[in-house]
KEVONU-878973 format. One record per residue (C-alpha): residue number from 0; residue in three letters; x, y, z. Coordinates in steps of 0.02 Angstrom, whole numbers. Each point is the difference from the previous one (the first is absolute). Layout:
BEGIN
[pt NUM, ALA, [X, Y, Z]]
...
This chain:
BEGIN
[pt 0, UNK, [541, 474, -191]]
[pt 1, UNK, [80, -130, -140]]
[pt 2, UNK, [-113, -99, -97]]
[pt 3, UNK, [-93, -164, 45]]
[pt 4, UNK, [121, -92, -121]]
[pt 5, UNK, [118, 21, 136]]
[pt 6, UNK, [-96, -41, 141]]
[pt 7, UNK, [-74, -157, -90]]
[pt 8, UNK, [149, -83, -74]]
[pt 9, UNK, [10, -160, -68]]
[pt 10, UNK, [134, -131, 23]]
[pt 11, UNK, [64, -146, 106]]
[pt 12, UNK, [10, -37, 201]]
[pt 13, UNK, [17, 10, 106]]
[pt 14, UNK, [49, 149, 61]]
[pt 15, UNK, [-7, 171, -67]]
[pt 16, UNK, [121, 96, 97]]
[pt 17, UNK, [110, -153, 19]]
[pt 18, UNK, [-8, -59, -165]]
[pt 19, UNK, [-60, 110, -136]]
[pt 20, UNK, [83, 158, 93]]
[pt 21, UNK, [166, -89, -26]]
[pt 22, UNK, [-19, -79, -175]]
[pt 23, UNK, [-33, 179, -64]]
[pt 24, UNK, [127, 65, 83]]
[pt 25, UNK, [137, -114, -80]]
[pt 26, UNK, [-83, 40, -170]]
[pt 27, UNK, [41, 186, 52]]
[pt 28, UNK, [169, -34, 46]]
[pt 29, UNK, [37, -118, -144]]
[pt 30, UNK, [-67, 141, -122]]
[pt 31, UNK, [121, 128, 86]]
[pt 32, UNK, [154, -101, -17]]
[pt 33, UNK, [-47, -88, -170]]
[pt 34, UNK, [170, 68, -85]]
[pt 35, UNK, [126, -19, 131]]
[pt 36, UNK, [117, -158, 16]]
[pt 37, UNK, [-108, -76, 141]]
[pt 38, UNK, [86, -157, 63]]
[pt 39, UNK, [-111, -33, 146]]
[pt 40, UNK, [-96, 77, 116]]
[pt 41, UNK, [-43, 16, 189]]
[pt 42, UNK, [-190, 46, 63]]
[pt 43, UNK, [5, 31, 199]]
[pt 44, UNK, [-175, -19, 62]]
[pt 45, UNK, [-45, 109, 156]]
[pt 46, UNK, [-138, 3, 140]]
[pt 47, UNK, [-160, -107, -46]]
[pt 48, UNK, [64, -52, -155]]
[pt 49, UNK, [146, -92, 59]]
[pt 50, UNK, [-89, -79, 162]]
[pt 51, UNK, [-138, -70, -95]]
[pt 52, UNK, [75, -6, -173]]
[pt 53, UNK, [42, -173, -22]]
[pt 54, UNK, [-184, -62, 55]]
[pt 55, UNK, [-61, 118, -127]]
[pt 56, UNK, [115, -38, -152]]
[pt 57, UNK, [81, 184, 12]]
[pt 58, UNK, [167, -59, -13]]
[pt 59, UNK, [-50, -134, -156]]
[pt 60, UNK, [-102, 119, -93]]
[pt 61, UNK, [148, 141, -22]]
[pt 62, UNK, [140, -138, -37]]
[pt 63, UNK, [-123, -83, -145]]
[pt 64, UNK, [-4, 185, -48]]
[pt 65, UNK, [198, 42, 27]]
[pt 66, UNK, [45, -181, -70]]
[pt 67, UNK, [22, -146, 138]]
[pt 68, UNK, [178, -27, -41]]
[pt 69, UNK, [76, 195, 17]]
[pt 70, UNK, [-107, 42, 149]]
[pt 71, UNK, [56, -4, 191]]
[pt 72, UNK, [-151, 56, 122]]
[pt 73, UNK, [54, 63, 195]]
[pt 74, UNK, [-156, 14, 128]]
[pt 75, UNK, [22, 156, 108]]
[pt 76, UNK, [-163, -10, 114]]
[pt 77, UNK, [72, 107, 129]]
[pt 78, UNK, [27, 158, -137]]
[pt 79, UNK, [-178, 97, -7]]
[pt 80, UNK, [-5, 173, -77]]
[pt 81, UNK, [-126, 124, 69]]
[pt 82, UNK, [-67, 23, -174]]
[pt 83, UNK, [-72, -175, -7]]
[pt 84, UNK, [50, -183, 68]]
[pt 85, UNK, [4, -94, -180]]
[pt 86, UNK, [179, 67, -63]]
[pt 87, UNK, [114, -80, -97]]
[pt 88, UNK, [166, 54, -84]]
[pt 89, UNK, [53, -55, -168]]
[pt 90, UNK, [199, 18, -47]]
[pt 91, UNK, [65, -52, -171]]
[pt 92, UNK, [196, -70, -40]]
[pt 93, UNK, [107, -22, -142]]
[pt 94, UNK, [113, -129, 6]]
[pt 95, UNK, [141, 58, 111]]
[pt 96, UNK, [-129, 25, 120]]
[pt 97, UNK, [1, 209, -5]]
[pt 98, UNK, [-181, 46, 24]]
[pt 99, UNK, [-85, 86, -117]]
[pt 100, UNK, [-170, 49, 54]]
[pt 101, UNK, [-98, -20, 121]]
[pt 102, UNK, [-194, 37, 67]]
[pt 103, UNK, [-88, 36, 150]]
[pt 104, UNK, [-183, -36, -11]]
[pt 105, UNK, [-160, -55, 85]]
[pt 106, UNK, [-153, -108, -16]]
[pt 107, UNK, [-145, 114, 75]]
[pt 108, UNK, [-133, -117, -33]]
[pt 109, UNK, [-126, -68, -125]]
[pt 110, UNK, [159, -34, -122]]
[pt 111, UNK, [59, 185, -5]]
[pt 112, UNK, [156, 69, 24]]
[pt 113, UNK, [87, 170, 58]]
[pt 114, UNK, [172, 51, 31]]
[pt 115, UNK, [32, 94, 169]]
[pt 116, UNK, [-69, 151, 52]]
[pt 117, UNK, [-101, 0, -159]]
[pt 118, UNK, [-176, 54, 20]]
[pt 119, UNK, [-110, -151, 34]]
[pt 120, UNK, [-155, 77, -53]]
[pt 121, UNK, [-28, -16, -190]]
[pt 122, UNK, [61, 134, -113]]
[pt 123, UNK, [-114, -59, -122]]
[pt 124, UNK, [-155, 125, 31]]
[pt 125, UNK, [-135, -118, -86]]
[pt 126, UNK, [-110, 17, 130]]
[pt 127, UNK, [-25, 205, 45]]
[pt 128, UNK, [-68, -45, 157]]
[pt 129, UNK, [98, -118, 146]]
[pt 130, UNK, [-124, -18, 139]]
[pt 131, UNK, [-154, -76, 34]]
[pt 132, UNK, [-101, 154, 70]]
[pt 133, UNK, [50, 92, -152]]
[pt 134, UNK, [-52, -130, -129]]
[pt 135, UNK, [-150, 1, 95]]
[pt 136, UNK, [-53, 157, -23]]
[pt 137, UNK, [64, 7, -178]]
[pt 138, UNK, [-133, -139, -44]]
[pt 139, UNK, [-144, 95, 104]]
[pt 140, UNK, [36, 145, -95]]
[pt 141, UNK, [8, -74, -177]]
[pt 142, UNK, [-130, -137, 43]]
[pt 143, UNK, [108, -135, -42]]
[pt 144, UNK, [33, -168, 85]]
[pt 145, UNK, [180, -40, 70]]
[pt 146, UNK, [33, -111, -180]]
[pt 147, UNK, [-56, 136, -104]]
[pt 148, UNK, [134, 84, 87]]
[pt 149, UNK, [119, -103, -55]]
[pt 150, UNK, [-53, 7, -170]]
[pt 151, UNK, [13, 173, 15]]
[pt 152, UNK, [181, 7, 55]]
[pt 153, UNK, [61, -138, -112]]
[pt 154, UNK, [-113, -19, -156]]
[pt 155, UNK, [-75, -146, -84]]
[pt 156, UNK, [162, -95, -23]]
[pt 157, UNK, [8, -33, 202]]
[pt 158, UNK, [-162, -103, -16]]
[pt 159, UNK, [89, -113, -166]]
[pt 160, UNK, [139, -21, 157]]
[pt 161, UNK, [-113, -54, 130]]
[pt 162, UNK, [-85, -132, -116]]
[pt 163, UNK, [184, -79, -10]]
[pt 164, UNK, [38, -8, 169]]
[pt 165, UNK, [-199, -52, 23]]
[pt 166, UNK, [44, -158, -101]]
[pt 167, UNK, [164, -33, 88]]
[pt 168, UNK, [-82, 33, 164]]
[pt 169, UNK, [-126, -159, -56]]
[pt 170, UNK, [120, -114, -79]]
[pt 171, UNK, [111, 4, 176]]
[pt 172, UNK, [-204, -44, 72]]
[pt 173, UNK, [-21, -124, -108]]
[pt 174, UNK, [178, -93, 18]]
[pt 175, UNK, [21, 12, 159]]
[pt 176, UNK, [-176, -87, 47]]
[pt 177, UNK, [79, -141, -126]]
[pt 178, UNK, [155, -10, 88]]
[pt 179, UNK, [53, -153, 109]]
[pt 180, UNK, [169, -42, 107]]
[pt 181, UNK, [116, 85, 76]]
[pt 182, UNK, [57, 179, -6]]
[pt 183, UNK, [181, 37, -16]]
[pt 184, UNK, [94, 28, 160]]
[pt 185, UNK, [54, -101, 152]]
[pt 186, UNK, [-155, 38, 91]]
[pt 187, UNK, [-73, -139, -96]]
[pt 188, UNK, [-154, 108, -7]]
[pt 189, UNK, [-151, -111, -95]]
[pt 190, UNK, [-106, 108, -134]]
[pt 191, UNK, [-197, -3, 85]]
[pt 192, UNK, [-110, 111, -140]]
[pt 193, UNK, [-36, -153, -100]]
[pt 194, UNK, [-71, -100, 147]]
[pt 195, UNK, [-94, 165, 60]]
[pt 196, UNK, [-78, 29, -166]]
[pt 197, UNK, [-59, -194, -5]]
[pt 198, UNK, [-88, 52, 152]]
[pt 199, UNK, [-73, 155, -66]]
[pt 200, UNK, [-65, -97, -123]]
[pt 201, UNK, [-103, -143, 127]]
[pt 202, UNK, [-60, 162, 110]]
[pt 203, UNK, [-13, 148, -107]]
[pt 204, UNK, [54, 118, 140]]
[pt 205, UNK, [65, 163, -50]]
[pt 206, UNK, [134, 15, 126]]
[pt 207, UNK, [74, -162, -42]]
[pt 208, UNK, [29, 56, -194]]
[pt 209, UNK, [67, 181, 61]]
[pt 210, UNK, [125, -130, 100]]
[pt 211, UNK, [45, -102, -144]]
[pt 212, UNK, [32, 123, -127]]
[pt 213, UNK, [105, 119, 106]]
[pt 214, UNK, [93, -161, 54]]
[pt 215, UNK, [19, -47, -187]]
[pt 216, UNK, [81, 165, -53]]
[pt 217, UNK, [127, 12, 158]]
[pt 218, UNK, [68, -198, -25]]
[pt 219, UNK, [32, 46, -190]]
[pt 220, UNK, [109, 155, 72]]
[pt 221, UNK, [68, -107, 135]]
[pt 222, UNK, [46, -130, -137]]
[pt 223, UNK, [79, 148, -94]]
[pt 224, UNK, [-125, -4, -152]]
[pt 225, UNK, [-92, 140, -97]]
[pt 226, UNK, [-108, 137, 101]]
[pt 227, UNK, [-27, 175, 11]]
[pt 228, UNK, [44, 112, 163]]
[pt 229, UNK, [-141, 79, 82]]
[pt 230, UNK, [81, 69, 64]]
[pt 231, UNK, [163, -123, 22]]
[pt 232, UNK, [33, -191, -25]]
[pt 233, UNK, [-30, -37, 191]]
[pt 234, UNK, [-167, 89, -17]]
[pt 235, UNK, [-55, -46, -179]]
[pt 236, UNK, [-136, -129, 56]]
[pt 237, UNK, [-132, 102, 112]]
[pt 238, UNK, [-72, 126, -147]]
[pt 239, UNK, [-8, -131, -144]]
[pt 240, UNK, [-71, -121, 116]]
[pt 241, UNK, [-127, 68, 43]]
[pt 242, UNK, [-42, 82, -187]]
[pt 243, UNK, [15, -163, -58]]
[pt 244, UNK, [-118, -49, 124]]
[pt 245, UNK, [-127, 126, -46]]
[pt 246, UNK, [-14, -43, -164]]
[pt 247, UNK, [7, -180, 18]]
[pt 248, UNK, [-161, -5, 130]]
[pt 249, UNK, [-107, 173, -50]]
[pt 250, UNK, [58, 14, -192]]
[pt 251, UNK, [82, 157, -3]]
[pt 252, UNK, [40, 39, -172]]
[pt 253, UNK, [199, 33, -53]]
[pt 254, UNK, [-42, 203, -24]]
[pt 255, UNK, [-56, 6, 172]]
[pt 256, UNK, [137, -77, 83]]
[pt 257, UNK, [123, 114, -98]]
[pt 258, UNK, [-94, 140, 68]]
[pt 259, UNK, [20, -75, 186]]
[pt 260, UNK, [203, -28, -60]]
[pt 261, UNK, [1, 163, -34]]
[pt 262, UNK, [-88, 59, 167]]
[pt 263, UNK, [145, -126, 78]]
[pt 264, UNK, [145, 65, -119]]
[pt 265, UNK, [-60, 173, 95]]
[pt 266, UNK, [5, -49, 194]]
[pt 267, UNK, [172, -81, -28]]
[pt 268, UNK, [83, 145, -104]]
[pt 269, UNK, [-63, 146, 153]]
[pt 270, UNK, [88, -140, 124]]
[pt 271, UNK, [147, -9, -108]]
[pt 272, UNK, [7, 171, -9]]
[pt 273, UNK, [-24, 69, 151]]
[pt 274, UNK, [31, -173, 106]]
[pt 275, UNK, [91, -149, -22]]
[pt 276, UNK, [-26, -169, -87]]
[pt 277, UNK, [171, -71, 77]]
[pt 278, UNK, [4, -150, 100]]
[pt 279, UNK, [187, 64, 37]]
[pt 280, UNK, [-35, 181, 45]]
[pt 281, UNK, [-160, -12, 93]]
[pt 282, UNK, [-75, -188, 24]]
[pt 283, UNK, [-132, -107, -75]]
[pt 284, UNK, [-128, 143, 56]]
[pt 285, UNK, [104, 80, -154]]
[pt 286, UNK, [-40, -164, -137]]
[pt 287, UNK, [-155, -70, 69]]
[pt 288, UNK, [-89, 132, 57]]
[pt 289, UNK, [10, 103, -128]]
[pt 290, UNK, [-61, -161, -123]]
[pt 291, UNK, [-128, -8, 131]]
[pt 292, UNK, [-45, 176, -16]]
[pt 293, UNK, [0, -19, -186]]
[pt 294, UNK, [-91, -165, -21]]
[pt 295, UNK, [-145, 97, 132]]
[pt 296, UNK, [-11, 146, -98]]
[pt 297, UNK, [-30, -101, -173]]
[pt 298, UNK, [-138, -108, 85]]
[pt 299, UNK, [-91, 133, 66]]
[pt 300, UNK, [5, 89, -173]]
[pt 301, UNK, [-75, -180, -72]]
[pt 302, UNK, [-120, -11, 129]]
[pt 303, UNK, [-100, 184, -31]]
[pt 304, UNK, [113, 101, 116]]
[pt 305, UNK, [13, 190, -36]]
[pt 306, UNK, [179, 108, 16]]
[pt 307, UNK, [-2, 27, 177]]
[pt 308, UNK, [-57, -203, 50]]
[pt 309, UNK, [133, -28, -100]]
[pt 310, UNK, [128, 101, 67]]
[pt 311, UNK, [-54, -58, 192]]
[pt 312, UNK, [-3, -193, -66]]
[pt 313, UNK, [194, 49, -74]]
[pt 314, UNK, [33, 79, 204]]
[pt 315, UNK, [-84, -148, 78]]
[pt 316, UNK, [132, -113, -95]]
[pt 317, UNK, [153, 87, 46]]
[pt 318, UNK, [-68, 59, 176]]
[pt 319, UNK, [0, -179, 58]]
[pt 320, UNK, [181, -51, -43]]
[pt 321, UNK, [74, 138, 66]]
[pt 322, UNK, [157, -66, 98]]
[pt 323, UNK, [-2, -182, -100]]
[pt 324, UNK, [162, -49, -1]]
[pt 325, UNK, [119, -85, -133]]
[pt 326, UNK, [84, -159, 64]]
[pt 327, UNK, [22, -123, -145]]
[pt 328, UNK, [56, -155, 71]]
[pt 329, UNK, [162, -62, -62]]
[pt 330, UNK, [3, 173, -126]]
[pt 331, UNK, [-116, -114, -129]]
[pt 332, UNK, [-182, 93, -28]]
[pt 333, UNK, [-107, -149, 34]]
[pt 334, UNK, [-24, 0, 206]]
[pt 335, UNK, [-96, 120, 51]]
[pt 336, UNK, [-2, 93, -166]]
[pt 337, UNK, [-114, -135, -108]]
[pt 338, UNK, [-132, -24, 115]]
[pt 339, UNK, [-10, 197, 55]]
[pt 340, UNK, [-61, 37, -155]]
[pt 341, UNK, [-172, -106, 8]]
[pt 342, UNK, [-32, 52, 157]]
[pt 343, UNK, [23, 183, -78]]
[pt 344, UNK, [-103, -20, -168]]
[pt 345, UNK, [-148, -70, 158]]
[pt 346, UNK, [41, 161, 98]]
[pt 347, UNK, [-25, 98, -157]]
[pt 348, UNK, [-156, -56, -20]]
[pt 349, UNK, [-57, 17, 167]]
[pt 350, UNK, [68, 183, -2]]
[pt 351, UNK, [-98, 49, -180]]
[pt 352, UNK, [-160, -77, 102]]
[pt 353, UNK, [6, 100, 144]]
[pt 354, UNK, [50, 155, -82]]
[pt 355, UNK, [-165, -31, -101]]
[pt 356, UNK, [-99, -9, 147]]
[pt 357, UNK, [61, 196, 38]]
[pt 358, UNK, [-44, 160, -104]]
[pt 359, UNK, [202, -6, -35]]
[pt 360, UNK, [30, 139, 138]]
[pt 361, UNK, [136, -56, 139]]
[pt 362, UNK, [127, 98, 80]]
[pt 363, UNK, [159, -76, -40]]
[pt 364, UNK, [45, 12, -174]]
[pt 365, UNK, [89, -79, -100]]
[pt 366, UNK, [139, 122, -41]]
[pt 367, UNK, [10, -7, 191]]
[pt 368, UNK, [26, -194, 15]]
[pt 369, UNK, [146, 17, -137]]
[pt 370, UNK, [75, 122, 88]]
[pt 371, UNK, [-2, -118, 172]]
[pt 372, UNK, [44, -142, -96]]
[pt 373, UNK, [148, 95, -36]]
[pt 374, UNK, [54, 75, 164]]
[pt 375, UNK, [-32, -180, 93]]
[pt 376, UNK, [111, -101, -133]]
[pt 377, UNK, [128, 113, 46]]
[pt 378, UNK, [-2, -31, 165]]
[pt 379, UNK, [-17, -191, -22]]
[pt 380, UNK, [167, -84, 54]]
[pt 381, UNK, [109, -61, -159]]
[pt 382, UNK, [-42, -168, 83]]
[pt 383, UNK, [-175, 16, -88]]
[pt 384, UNK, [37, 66, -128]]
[pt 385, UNK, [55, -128, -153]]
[pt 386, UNK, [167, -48, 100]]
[pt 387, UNK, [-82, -189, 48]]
[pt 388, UNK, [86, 49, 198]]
[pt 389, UNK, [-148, 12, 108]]
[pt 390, UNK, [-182, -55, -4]]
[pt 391, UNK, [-59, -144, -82]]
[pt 392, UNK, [168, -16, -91]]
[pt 393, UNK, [94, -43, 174]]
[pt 394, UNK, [-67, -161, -5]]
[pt 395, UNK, [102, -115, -121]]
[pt 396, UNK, [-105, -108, -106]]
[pt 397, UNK, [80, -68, -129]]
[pt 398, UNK, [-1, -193, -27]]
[pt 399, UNK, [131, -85, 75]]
């Protein structure tokens, strides 16, 4: 497995596959063809990318990168590779219009890329160990904790990462809870984490301030401004929500909640690995339930849990999305994508607490729910699956 850095990236919504997938792409493709006599270019976006692209600024994001006035974009929703539903082709000409390059490539999720029929597990062996189970056993037999096994794998310098994204994570908190209005997008969607932190404030209750501050995060990556994926834009509210939350109301110190990001950082790279954290290839069960899983793996570390109540918390999380489908109405990540990540950083919770309740033995594991995850996203239609064509996203919404 890669590093956390590239599970835990930071950078603007708000979307990772349909956003920050692209805009490093056309950085790729601009390095390739830096010193040929480009005149203009063509990007052809395929599958999910080019049925939901212009509700999540795909097709903006790579002509700001190409240069607005030598761009031309053409949406090809009906052309879906095998290899993965986010593709897009880049071609380059001088200016007698011969082409001169061109580049097949896709967005697999969580802002990376991958051209076809290249390997889509990392070949970056950070981590020696890929699964659950065998991390597992690797900490009983060392008698570490699942952090110290990240430590292990990464060194010291991953921790001086996590406190960055730790801060970011807080400042998207702490603005969004600020922010008033409108988000951006003819839903005419009105922000609600201020007014539910005023009334977290009159009651105190804990479940209203996980609310608010997941809330807070996903408008600010709705609204396009500074986040970090955990593991994607459309899923970056549930974990830091709930930190956030944790702190805020029982004190948790900074160290501890980089320990519970790193516990997080873990969950989501064996589901990236092994599973899927794309919307496009296998549903929302892909984005927010593996933040769930994440978010319920960290709070049970914070709240006393050992390895294994940790690991069944992490199950619980995904286990209960399982089949969750991705319907973004109009394409634009605000309805049902804000709000499902509250209700996830609450699930979390409720998952870390029950797993505490257990001696951390269960039968399904969590290896085992990836793997489902996996299988069932496949056999979701394309309908649910990032393309805004069935579900929730049949219904039109948009202010008239």
């Amino acid at each position: 497995m890669d590093t956390l850095r590239e599970l835990f990236k930071i950078g603007f919504g708000p979307s990772s596959s349909h956003t920050m997938g692209p805009h490093k792409a056309a950085l790729k493709f601009l390095e390739q063809v830096k010193d040929l006599p480009v005149q203009h270019f063509v990007v052809e976006l395929y599958g999910s990318l080019a049925a939901t692209g212009k509700g999540h600024l795909t097709d903006w994001i790579i002509m700001q990168t190409l240069g607005e006035d030598r761009t031309s974009i053409i949406f090809k929703p009906e052309v879906v590779y095998d290899y993965h539903a986010n593709g897009m082709k880049f071609f380059a000409y001088d200016e007698n219009n011969v082409q001169l390059a061109e580049y097949l490539v896709f967005s697999v999720g969580g802002g990376d890329i991958r051209e076809l029929n290249e390997s889509r597990k990392s070949q970056n062996k950070v981590y020696h160990l890929s699964t659950m189970n065998g991390i597992l056993t690797w900490c009983k037999e060392n008698h570490k904790q699942l952090y110290e096994y990240v430590l292990y794998s990464e060194g010291e310098e991953i921790f001086n990462y996590l406190r960055e994204v730790w801060q970011v994570m807080k400042s998207a908190v702490e603005e969004g809870l600020q922010r008033e209005g409108l988000i951006p997008g003819i839903l005419g969607l009105r922000r609600r984490a201020k007014s539910f932190y005023e009334r977290y404030l009159r009651t105190k209750d804990f479940t209203t301030l996980i609310f608010a501050c997941s809330q807070a995060v996903s408008e600010q990556n709705a609204s396009g401004s500074r986040i970090v994926t955990a593991p994607t834009c459309g899923a970056s509210g549930a974990l830091p929500g709930l930190l956030y939350s944790f702190q805020l109301y029982y004190g948790y110190s900074d160290e501890e909640i980089i320990k519970a990001l790193a516990i997080a950082g873990l969950i989501g790279n064996v589901v990236k690995e092994n599973g899927s954290i794309s919307g496009a290839e296998a549903g929302c069960q892909a984005e927010i339930g593996t933040a769930c899983a994440m978010a319920a793996g960290a709070c049970c570390y914070l709240m006393g849990g050992d390895n294994q109540q940790i690991e069944y918390a992490a199950e619980i999380g995904l286990e209960h999305h399982l089949g969750l489908t991705c319907d973004p109405v109009e394409g634009l990540v605000q309805v049902p994508c804000i709000e499902r990540n509250p209700i996830a950083a609450r699930r979390a919770y409720d998952a870390a607490q029950y797993a505490l309740l257990t001696d951390g033995e269960h039968i399904i594991t969590l290896d085992m729910a990836i793997q489902t995850m996996k299988e069932t996203g496949k056999d979701l239609n394309s309908k649910y699956r990032e393309t805004s064509t069935g579900g929730l996203a049949k219904f039109k919404l948009g202010r008239r």
